[in-house]
N, C-alpha and C positions, 0 to 999 in steps of 0.2 A: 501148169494152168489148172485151173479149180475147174473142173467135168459137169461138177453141180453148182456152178454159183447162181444164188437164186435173182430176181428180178427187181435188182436194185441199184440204187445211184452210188457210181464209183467214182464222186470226188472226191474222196477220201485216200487215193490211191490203192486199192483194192484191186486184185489180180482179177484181167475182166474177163469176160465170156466165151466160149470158143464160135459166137455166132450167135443168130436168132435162134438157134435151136437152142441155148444154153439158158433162153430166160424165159422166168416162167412167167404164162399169162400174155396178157397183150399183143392176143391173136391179130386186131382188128388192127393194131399200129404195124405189126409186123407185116399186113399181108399189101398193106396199103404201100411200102417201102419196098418191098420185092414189087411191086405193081409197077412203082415207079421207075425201077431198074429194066425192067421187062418192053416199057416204051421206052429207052435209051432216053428220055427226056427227063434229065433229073432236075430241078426246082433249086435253085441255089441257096436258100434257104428257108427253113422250118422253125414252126415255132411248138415245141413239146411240154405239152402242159400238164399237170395233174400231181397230187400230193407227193414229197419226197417218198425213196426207197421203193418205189414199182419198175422202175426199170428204164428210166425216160437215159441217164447216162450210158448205161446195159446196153441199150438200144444203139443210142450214137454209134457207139463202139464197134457193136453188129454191123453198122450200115457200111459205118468207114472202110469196114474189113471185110465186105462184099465187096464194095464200089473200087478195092485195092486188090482184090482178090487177082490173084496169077490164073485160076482154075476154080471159079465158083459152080458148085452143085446148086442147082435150081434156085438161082439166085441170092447165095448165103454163100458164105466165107467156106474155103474147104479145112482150115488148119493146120493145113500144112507146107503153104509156097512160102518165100521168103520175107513176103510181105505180111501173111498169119501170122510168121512164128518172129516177126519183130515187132506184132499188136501181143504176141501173147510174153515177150520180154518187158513190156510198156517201153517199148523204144522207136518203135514207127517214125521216121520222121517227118510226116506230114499227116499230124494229130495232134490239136493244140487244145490247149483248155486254160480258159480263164474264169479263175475263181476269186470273188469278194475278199480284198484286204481290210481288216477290218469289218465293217459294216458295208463297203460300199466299194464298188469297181467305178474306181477314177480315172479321170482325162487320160493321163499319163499312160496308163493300161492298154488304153483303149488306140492311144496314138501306136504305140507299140504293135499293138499286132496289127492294127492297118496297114506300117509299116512292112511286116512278116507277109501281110498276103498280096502284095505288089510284086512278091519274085515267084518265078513259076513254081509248081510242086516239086521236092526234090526224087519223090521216086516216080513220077514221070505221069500217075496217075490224078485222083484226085488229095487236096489238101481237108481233111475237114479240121473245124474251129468249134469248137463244143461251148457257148459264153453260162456258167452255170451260175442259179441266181440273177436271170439277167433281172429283175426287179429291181435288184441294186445298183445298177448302174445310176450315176447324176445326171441329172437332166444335161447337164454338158458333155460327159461323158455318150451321154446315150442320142446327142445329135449328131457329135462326130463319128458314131457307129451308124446313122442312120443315113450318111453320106456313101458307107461301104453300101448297105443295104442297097441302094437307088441305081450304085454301078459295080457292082460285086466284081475284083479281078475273073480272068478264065481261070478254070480249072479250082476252085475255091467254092467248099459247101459252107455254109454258116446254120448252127445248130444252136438256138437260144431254148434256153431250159426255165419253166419259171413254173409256178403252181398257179397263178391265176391270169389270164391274158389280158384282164383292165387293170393288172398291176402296170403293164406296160402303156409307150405311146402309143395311140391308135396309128400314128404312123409307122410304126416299124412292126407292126401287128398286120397291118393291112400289106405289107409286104412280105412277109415268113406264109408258108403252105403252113397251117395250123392240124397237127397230130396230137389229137388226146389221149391221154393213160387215164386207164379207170384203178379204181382199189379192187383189188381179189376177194373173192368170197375168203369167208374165215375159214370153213369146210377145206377148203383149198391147200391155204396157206399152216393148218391145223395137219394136214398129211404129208405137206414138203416137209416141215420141221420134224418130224417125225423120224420121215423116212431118209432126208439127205441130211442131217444134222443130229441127229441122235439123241434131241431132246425127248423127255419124259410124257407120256401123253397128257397128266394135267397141267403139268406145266406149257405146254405143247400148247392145248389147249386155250389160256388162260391169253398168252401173247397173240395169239391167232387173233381174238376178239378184243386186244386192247393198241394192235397197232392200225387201225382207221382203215384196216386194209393194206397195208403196205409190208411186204416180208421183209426188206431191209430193215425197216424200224423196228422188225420183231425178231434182227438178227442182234439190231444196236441192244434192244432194249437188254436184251439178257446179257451180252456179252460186258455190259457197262455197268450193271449194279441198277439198271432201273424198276426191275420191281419194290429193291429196300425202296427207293425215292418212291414211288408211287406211291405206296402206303404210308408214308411220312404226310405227303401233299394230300391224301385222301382223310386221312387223320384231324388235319388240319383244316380242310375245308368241314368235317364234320362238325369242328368245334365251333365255327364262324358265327353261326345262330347266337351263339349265347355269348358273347362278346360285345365289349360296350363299341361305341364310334370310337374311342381314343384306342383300343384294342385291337381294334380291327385294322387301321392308320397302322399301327405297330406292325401287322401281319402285313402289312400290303409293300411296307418300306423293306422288312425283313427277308420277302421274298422276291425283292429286287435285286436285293445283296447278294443274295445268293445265286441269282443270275451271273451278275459282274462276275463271284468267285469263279465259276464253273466256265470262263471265258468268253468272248462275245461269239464265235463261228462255231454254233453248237454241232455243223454239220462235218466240219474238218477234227473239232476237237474228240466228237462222238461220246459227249457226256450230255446225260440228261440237262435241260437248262428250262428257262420260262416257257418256250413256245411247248415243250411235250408237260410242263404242269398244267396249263392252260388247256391242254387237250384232255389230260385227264380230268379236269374237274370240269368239263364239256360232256364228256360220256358220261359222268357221274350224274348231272341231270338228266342226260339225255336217258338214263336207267329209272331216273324219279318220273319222266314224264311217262314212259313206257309203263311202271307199275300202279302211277294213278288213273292211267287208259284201260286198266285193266290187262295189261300184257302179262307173257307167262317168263318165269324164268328161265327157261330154254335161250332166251334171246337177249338178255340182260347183256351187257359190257363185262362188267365190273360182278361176275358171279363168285366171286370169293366175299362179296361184302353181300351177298342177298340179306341176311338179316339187319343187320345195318339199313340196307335199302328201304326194304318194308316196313320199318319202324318209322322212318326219319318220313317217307311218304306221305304219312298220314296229317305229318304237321304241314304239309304244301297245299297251296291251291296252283289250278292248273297255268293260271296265269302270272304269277312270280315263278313257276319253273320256266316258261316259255323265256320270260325276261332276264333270268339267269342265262339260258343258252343262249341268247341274244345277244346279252355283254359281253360272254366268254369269248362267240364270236368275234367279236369287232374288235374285241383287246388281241388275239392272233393274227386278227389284221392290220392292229397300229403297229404291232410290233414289226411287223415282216413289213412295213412301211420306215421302220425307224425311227421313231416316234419315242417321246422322251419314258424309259421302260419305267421310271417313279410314278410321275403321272399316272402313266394307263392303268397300272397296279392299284394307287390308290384310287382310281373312277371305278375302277372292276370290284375292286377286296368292297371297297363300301356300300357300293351299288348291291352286290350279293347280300351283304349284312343285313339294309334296310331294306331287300327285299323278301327276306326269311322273317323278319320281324312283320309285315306284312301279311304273313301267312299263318300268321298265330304263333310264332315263335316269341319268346320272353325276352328280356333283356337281364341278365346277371347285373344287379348291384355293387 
């Protein structure tokens, strides 16, 4: 078992945590989950929100492995009854997770583990059910899960995992005890990588403030080749401005393709895909509107392109940068909706075009 695994989402099958104590950050979820343990009254299900890789999986895992614990230390897993050391094998067997096939956790899925939690726990304790991505569930899918919710078996936690809670029904919302994850400072997350991973201080550095806060992502990032890709995507949003409409339409289909290639479950597959280009060229504004505020470099995203930044600044006004982040946003959100990814690309790729053009940018002939 990994001693330092940092505080990130282990749907990927990733050796989990020895406990709350093993992740980092997410004081205020942590203490609220021992709270809960502490009045014997535990809540049958939660709904754990906030951007991938902070620890919302990390956490389930922690809880399951309190609430199964043989001999828990003030309210956390001790590591070593039989019950830890068959969370720390990933063989527990009353810890289930259902993860998005495809794009989407269908009927089928969901009959399935309804099924599963109608018979009692097999180690006598509790069962937890981890549903990750529950945003993907189908609206049918997600009313036959919402019949469990209304009568949950005994002995049965249900743990829905999603990043935004109006991606869900308000009724299966209005049922789950709602725990949020926040993003970690970069200062933070800039001294774990450091110290429990052995990366390089600028390098260190650089991930700390380009993963939105999230250490997992800035475990994937490097581990998968995403700085090459970033600087490819950063290159390329650079050239955007001077691009005709028919060029642009080119850029917006081309980097759809390249989604499809890199597979559709960018979180299983752990290759850069659309939704982490789209964040990067999100910070990439969010750095242009920071230097047209007059902000200082100390705080930039994206501080290996500072000069790049400062030049290209000067052709923006402040309101096509606004409209840029604007779009960026709601294209991460048609996506993580499942929303057709050609379309959104080209409303995003050309919307940014003729918004730069707008700002005193040219048009190349």
């Amino acid at each position: 078992m990994n001693m330092s695994a940092p505080g990130y989402d282990n749907s990927a099958g990733r050796t989990p945590p020895p406990g709350f104590s093993g992740i980092l950050g997410q004081e205020t979820a942590k203490k609220f989950l021992k709270q809960v343990m502490a009045n014997r009254k535990v809540p049958h299900a939660y709904l754990f929100t906030g951007i991938p890789g902070i620890g919302k999986t990390s956490t389930a895992m922690a809880f399951a492995m309190a609430l199964n614990c043989r001999e828990p230390v003030e309210f956390d897993a001790c590591g070593k009854c039989i019950s830890c050391r068959q969370f720390g094998r990933n063989n527990f067997p009353d810890f289930l997770s259902v993860v998005p096939k495809g794009r989407n956790i269908g009927i089928d899925r969901i009959k399935e583990i309804n099924r599963e939690l109608g018979f009692a726990p097999v180690s006598g304790g509790y069962r937890v059910c981890v549903i990750h991505q529950a945003e993907t569930m189908t609206p049918e899918s997600a009313n036959a899960f919402l019949k469990t919710l209304e009568e949950p078996p005994d002995g049965n936690i249900l743990i829905l995992k999603t990043t935004e809670s109006a991606d869900l029904l308000p009724t299966i919302v209005s049922r789950c005890q709602k725990v949020p994850f926040q993003p970690l400072p970069a200062s933070e997350i800039e001294t774990w990588l450091i110290r429990n991973r052995g990366i390089g201080p600028d390098v260190a550095r650089l991930l700390s403030r380009i993963c939105s806060g999230s250490p997992g992502r800035a475990i994937r990032m490097y581990e998968s080749g995403f700085l090459e890709k970033r600087k490819a995507w950063l290159e390329r949003l650079i050239r955007l401005p001077g691009l005709s409409k028919l060029e642009a339409l080119d850029t917006a289909l081309a980097c759809a393709e390249e989604d499809r290639k890199n597979g559709i479950d960018q979180v299983v597959s752990g290759q850069p895909g659309m939704l982490d280009m789209l964040a990067v060229w999100a910070n990439w504004y969010r750095d242009l509107l920071l230097l047209k505020a007059g902000g200082t470099k100390d705080r930039l995203v994206n501080i290996d392109f500072f000069d790049h930044l400062t030049e290209i600044s000067a052709g923006y006004n402040i309101d096509s940068i606004i409209a840029g982040i604007t779009a960026l946003n709601q294209a991460q959100l048609d996506i993580r909706r499942s929303r057709n990814v050609n379309l959104v690309m080209i409303h995003t790729v050309l919307g940014l075009n003729r918004a730069s053009k707008t700002s005193g940018h040219t048009e190349d002939e």
